[in-house]
C-alpha positions in Angstrom: 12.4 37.4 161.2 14.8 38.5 163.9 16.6 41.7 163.2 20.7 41.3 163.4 21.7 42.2 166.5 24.7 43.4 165.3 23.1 46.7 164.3 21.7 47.7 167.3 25.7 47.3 168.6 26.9 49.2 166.1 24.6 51.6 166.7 24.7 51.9 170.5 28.6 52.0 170.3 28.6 55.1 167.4 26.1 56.8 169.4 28.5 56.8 172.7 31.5 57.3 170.4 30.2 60.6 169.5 29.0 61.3 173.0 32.8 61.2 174.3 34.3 62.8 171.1 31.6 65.7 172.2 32.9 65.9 175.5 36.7 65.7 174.1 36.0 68.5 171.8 34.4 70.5 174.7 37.8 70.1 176.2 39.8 70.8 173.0 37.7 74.0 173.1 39.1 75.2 176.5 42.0 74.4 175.9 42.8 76.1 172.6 41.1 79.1 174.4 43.6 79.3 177.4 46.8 79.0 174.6 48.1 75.4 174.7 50.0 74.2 171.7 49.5 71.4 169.5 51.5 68.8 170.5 50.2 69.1 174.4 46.3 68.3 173.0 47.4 65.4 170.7 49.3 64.1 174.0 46.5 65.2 175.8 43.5 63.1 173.5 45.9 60.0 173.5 45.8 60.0 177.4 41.7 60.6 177.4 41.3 58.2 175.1 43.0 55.5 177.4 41.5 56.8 180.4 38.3 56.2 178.7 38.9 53.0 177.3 40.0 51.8 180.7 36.7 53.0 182.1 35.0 51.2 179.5 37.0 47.8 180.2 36.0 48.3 183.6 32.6 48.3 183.3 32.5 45.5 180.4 34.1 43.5 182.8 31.9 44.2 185.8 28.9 43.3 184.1 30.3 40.2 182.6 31.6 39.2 186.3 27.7 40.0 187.8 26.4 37.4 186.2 28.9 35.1 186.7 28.4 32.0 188.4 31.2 32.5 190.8 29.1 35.9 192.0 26.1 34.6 192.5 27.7 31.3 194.5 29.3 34.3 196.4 26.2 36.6 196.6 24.3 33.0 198.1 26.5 33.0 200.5 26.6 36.2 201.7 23.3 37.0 201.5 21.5 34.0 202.0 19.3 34.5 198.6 17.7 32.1 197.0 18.5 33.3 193.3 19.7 30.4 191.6 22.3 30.8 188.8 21.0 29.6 185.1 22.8 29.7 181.9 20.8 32.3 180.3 22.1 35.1 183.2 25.3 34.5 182.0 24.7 35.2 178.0 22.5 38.5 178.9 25.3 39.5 181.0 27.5 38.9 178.6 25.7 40.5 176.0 25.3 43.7 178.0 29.4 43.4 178.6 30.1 43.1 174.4 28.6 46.4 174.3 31.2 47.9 176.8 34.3 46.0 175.4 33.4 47.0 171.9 33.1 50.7 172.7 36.6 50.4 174.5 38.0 48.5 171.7 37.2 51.0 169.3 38.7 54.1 171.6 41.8 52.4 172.2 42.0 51.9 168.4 41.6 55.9 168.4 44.0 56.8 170.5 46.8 54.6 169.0 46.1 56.7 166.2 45.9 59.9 167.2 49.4 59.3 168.9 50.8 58.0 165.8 49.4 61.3 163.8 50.3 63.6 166.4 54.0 63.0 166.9 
């Protein structure tokens, strides 16, 4: 029986969640230590958080469009390749894109409410 693929998600997407927060609390480190007040690092985690969510739309929606059918047409063209196009490029693209969107769905969640506790 195939494990749910759902877990692995959920797992991948925690694991990287804690990997940013890391990196935020780095930050909220070196910045309590130079003396900024409260309300600048709630302002300033809202603002990560959305810079990171955009990076994380970004690349969900890169790897959905490389294995598109409209990029490989395009890559054909360009390149003169012989890779043909096929169904299953687009659901493995996909799949590797869910990853990406769910991560960035989850951080923008964050950040709405880190605004709305901060303020």
């Amino acid at each position: 029986m195939k494990p749910f693929a759902g877990r692995f998600l959920l797992k991948w997407t925690t694991k990287l969640n804690i990997v940013i927060w890391a990196a935020n609390f780095l930050i909220f480190i070196l910045l309590t230590v130079l003396d900024h007040d409260v309300s600048f690092l709630t302002a300033y985690f809202s603002k990560a958080l959305l810079l990171e969510t955009g990076i994380a739309f970004l690349v969900g929606g890169i790897l959905a469009f490389s294995s598109s059918a409209l990029q490989s047409k395009a890559m054909e063209n360009i390149s003169k390749s012989e890779e043909n196009w096929s169904i299953d490029t687009l659901k493995i693209g996909e799949k590797r894109a869910n990853k990406y969107l769910l991560l960035a769905i989850i951080l923008f969640i964050q950040s709405i409410i880190i605004s709305i506790l901060g303020y």
